[in-house]
C-alpha positions, 0 to 999 in steps of 0.5 A: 425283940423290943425295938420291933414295937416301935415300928408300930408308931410309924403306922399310926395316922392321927399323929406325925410319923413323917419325923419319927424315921431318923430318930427311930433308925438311929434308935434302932441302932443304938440298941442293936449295938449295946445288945452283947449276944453270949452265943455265936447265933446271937452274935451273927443275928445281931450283927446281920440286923445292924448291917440292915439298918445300916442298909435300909434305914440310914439312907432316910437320913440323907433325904429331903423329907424326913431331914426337913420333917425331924428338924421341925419336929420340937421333940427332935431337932438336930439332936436326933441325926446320927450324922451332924453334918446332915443335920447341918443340910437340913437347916440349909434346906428347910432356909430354902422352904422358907424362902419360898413361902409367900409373903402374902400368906406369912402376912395372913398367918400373923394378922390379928383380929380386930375387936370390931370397933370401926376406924374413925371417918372423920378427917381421913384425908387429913390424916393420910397426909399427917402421916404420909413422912412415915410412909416414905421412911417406911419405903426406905427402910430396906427389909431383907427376908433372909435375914428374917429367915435366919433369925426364925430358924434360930430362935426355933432351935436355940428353944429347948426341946419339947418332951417325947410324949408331947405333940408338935402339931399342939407347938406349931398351934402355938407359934403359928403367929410367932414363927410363921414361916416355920409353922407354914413348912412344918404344916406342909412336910407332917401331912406326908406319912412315915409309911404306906401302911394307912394307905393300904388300909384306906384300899382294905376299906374300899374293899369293904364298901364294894362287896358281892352284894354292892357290885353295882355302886357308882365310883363317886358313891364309892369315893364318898362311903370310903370317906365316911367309914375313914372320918367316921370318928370325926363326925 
């Protein structure tokens, strides 16, 4: 059937598959259900290929990392769960990825590079004391980081959704400075893939660099040959 095609995209490996689960199943879904069988084996196929959906594929959306993965993904959002309320849980969720991201590395990801031009060193002393008012205010003023954390996630969601042929990983490029907290998690959970296909592979290939004829290869060797035969077209 023509919905089978689409399980080739979650074992690709030089795009995101981790966000592709619950948009796909839900897909899935809804395709199986607009199909009207004429014949009475089409009717029970059709029925046994639903329920297995239901099965397999609807738990995905219960759990941790395909929730904070579709929610990240701009294509995506909250519009692509099947089930509002656990679209709801993964905004609760990815609140408290966010909350746990040092302040140090959102400082770092949002640091701008000077132009080279050094600070005057004339009158430094003087000029700490000139503006040391603000640094007092600056002390007082109360910061809170949840508030700041609701009002990424808000700005995130309420921007419209990229197309389905666009790429996330070029969107998280671009607002890596103004939503870095965002960017920080997205990084974190579209490194995980959809499925064990490419890992499988990555075995296929060790199978090839250890062959009758190269029995005798050290295990670094090994690690380092099935590195380069996977990075091959980076290079």
């Amino acid at each position: 059937m023509i919905f089978l095609n689409y399980f080739i995209l979650f074992q690709g490996s030089g795009y995101v598959t981790s966000s592709l689960i619950i948009p796909l199943s839900f897909g899935i879904f809804n395709f199986l259900n607009s199909i009207k069988p004429s014949t009475e084996e089409g009717k029970v196929l059709s029925s046994g290929l639903i329920e297995s959906v239901k099965t397999r594929l609807f738990p995905y959306e219960t759990r941790t990392i395909a929730k904070i993965s579709t929610l990240l993904d701009p294509r995506f959002k909250k519009e692509d769960f099947r089930n509002t309320e656990n679209a709801e849980s993964a905004a609760f969720l990815l609140e408290k990825e966010m909350s746990i991201i040092p302040t140090a590395s959102v400082l770092t990801n949002n640091s701008v590079e000077s132009n080279g031009e050094p600070l005057p060193s004339s009158n430094i002393e003087n000029e700490k004391s000139l503006f040391s008012f603000l640094q007092e205010r600056i002390s007082k003023k109360s910061k809170s980081v949840t508030k700041d954390i609701i009002i990424t996630k808000r700005q995130y969601l309420e921007r419209p959704n990229l197309d389905q042929n666009a790429d996330p990983l070029l969107f998280w490029k671009m607002m890596e400075c103004e939503l870095s907290r965002l960017e920080i998690c997205a990084l974190k959970y579209f490194c995980i893939p959809g499925s064990s296909v490419d890992s499988e592979r990555m075995f296929s290939s060790a199978g090839q660099v250890v062959s009758e004829r190269r029995t005798r290869l050290k295990p670094a060797n090994i690690n380092m040959l099935t590195f380069l035969h996977k990075n091959m077209n980076l290079l």
